[in-house]
Backbone as JSON Lines, residues from 0, in Angstrom:
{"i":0,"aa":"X","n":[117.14,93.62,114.64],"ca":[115.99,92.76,114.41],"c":[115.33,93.06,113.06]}
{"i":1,"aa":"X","n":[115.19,94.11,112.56],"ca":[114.57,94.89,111.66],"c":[115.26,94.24,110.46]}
{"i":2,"aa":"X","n":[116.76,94.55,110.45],"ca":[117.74,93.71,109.23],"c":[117.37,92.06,108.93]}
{"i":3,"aa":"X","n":[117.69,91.5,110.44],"ca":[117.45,90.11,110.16],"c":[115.68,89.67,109.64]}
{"i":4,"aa":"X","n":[114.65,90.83,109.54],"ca":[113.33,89.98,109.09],"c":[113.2,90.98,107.96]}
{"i":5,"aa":"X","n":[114.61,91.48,107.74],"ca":[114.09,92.27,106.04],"c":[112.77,93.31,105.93]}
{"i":6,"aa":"X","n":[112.87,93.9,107.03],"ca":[111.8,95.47,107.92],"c":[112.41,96.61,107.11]}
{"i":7,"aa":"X","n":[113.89,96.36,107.01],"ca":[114.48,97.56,106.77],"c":[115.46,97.58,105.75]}
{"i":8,"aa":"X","n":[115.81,98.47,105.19],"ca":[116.85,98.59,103.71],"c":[118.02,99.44,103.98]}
{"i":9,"aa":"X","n":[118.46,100.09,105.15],"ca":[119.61,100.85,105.64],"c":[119.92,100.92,106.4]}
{"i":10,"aa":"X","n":[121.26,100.69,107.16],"ca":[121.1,101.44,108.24],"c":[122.27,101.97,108.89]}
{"i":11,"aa":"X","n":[122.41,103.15,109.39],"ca":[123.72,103.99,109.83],"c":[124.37,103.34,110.98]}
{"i":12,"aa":"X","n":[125.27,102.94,110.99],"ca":[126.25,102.59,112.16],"c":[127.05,102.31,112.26]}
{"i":13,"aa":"X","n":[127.91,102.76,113.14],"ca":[129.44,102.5,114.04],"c":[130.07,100.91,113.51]}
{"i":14,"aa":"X","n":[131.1,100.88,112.77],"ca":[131.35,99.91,112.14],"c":[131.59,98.72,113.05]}
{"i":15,"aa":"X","n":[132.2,99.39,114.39],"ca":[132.51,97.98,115.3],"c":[131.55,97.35,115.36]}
{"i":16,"aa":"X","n":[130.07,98.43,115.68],"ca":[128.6,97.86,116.33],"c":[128.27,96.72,114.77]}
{"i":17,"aa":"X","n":[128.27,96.75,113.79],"ca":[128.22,96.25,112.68],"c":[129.16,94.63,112.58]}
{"i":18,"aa":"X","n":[130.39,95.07,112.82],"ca":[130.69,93.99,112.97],"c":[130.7,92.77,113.79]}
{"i":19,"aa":"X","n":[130.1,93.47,115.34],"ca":[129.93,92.29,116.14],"c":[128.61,91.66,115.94]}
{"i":20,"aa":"X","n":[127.35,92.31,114.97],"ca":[126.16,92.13,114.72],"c":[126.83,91.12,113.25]}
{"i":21,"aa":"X","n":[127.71,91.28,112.78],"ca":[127.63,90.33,111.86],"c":[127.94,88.88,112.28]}
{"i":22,"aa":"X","n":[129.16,88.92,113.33],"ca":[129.26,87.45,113.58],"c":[128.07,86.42,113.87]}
{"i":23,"aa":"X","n":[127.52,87.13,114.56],"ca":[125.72,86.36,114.89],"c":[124.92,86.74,113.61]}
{"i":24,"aa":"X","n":[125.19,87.15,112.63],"ca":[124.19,87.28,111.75],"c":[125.18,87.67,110.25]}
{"i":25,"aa":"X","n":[126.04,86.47,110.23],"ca":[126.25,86.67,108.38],"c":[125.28,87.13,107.36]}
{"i":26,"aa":"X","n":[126.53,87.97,106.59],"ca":[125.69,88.18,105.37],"c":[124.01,88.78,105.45]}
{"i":27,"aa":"X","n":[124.01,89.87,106.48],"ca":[122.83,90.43,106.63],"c":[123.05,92.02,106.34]}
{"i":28,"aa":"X","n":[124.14,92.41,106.2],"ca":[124.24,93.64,105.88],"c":[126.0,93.77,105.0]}
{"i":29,"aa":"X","n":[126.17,95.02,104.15],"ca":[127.0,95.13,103.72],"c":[127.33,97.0,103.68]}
{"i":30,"aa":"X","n":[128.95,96.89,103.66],"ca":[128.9,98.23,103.45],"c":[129.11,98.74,102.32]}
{"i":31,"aa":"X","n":[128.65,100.38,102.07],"ca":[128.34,100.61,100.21],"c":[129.99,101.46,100.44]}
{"i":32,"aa":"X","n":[130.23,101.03,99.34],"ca":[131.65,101.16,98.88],"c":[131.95,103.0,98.71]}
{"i":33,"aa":"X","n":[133.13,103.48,98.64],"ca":[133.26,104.27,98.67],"c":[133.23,105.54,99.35]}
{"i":34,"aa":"X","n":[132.1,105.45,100.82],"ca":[131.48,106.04,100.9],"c":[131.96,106.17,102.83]}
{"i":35,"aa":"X","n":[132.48,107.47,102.79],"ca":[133.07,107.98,104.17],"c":[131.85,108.09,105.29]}
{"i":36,"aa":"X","n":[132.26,108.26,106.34],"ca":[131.59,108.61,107.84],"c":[130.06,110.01,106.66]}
{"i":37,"aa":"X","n":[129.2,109.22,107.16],"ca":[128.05,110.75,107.22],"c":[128.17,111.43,108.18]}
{"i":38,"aa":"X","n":[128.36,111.15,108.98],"ca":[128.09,112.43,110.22],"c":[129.08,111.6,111.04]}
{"i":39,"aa":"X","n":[129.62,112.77,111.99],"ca":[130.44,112.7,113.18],"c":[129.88,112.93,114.36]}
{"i":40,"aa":"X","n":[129.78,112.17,115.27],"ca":[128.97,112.31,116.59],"c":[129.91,112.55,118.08]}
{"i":41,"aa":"X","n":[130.51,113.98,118.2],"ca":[131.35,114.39,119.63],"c":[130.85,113.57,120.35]}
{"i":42,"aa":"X","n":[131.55,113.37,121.29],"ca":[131.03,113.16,123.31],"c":[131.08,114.33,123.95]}
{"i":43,"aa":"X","n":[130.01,113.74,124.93],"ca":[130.12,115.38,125.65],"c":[130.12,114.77,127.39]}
{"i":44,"aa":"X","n":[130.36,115.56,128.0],"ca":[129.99,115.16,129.51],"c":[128.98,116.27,130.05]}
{"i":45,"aa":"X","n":[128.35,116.46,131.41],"ca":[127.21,117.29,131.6],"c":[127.79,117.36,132.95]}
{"i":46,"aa":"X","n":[127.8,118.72,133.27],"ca":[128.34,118.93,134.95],"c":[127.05,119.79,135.29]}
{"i":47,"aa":"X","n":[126.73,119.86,136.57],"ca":[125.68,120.94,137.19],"c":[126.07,122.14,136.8]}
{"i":48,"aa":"X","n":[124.69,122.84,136.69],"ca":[124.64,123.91,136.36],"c":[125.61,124.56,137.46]}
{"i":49,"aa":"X","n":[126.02,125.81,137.05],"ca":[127.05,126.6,138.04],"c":[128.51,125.89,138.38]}
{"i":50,"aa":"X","n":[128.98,124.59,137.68],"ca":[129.75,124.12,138.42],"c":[131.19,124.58,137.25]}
{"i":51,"aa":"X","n":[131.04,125.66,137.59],"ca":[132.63,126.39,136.55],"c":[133.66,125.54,136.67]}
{"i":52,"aa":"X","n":[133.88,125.75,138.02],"ca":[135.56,125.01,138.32],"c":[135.57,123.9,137.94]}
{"i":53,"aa":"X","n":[134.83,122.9,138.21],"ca":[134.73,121.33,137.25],"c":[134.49,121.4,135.71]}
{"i":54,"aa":"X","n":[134.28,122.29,135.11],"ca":[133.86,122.45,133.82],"c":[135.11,122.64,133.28]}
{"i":55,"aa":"X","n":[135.6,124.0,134.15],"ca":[136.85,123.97,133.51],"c":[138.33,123.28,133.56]}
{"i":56,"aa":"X","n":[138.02,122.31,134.58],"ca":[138.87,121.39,134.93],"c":[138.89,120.34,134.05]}
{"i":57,"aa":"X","n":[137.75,120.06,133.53],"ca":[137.99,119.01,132.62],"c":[138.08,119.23,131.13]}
{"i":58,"aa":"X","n":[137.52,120.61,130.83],"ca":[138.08,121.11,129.52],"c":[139.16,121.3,129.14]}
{"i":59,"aa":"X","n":[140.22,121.39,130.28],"ca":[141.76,121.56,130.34],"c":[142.39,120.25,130.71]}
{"i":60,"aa":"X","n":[141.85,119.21,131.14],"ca":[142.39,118.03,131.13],"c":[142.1,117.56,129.28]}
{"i":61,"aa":"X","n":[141.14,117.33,129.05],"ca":[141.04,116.69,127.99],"c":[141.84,117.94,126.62]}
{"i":62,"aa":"X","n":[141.61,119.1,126.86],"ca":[142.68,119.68,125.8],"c":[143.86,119.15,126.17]}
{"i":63,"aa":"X","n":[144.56,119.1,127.28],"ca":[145.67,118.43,127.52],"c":[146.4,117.12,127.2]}
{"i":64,"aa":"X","n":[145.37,116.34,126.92],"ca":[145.09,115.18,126.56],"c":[145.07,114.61,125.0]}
{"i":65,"aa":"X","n":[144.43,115.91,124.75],"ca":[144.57,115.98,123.46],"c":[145.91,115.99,122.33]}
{"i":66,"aa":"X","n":[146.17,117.48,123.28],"ca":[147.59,117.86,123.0],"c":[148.97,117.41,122.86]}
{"i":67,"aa":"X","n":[148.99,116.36,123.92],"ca":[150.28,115.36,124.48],"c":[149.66,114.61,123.65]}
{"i":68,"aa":"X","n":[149.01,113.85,122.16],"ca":[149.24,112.8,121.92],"c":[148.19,111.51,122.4]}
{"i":69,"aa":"X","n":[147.94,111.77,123.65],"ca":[147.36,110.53,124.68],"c":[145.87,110.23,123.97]}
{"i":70,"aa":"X","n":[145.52,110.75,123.66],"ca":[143.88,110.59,123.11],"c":[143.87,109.69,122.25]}
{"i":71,"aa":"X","n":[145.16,110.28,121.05],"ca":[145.32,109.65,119.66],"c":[145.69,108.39,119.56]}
{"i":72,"aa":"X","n":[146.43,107.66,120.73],"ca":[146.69,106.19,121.24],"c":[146.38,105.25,121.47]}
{"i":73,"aa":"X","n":[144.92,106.23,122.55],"ca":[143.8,105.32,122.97],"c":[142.92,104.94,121.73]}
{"i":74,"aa":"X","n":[142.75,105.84,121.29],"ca":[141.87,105.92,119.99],"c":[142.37,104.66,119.0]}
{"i":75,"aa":"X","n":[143.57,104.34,118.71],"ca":[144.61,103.98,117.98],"c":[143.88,102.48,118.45]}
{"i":76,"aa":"X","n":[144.35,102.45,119.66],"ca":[144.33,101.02,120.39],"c":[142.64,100.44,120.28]}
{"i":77,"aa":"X","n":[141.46,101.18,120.51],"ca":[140.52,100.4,120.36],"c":[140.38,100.43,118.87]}
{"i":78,"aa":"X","n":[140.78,101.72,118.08],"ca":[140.68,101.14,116.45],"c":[140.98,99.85,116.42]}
{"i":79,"aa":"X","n":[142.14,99.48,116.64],"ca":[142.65,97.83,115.87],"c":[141.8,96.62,116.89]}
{"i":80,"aa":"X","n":[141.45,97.12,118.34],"ca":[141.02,95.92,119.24],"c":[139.73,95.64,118.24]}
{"i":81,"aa":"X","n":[138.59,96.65,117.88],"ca":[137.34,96.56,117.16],"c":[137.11,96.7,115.91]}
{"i":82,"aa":"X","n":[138.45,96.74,115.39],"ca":[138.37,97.11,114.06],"c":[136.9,98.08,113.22]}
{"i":83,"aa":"X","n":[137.14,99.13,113.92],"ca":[135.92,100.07,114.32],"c":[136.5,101.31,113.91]}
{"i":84,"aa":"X","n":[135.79,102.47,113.45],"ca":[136.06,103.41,113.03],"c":[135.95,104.49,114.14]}
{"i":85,"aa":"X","n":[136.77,105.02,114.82],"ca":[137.08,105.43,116.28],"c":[137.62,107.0,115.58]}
{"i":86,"aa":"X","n":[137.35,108.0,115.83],"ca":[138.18,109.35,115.27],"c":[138.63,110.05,116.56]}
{"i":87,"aa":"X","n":[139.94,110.51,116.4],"ca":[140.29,111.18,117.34],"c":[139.8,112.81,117.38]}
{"i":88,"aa":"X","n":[139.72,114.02,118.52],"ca":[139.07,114.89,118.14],"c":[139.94,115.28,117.09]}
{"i":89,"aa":"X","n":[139.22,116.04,116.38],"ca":[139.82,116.94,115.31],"c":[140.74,118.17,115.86]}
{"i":90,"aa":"X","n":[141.93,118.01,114.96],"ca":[143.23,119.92,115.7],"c":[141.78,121.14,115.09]}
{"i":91,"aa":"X","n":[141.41,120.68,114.52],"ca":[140.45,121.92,114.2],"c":[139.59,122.18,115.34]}
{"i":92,"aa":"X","n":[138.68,121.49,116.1],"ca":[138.2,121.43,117.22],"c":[138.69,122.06,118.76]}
{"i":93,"aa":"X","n":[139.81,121.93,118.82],"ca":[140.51,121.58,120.07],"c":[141.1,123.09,120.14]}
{"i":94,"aa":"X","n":[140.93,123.79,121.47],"ca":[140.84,124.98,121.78],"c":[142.46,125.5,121.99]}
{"i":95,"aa":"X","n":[142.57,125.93,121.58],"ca":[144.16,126.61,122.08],"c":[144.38,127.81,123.04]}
């Protein structure tokens, strides 16, 4: 709202979210050239306190997940559906 009444002069976001805001609203924003991801924003999930065995059940699914490939696919696949800037986790990240 802020873009479309000229409130505001920047603004950070997820390129898909950008592009589906442009079809309803040409030519209201542009992106500055050159200029990579500012910040990277993980996901996280939240289990109850004390709940080890689920914690670590899913820290070992998703390293697993990681590992085999499978992440990088999915990732792959909504890149091109949203033409959206989607990152898979980083090998630097990912626990061995």
């Amino acid at each position: 709202m802020q873009l479309v009444s000229k409130k505001a002069d920047i603004i950070f976001a997820e390129t898909g979210m950008v592009n589906e805001f442009t079809q309803t609203h040409p030519n209201t924003v542009r992106q500055v050239a050159g200029i990579g991801p500012v910040r990277y924003y993980g996901e996280s999930l939240a289990v109850k306190r004390g709940e080890m065995e689920l914690k670590n059940m899913l820290d070992i699914s998703l390293m697993q997940l990681t590992n085999d490939g499978i992440i990088d696919r999915i990732v792959d696949k909504y890149r091109a559906d949203y033409k959206a800037t989607f990152y898979p986790p980083s090998k630097f990240f990912v626990k061995k």
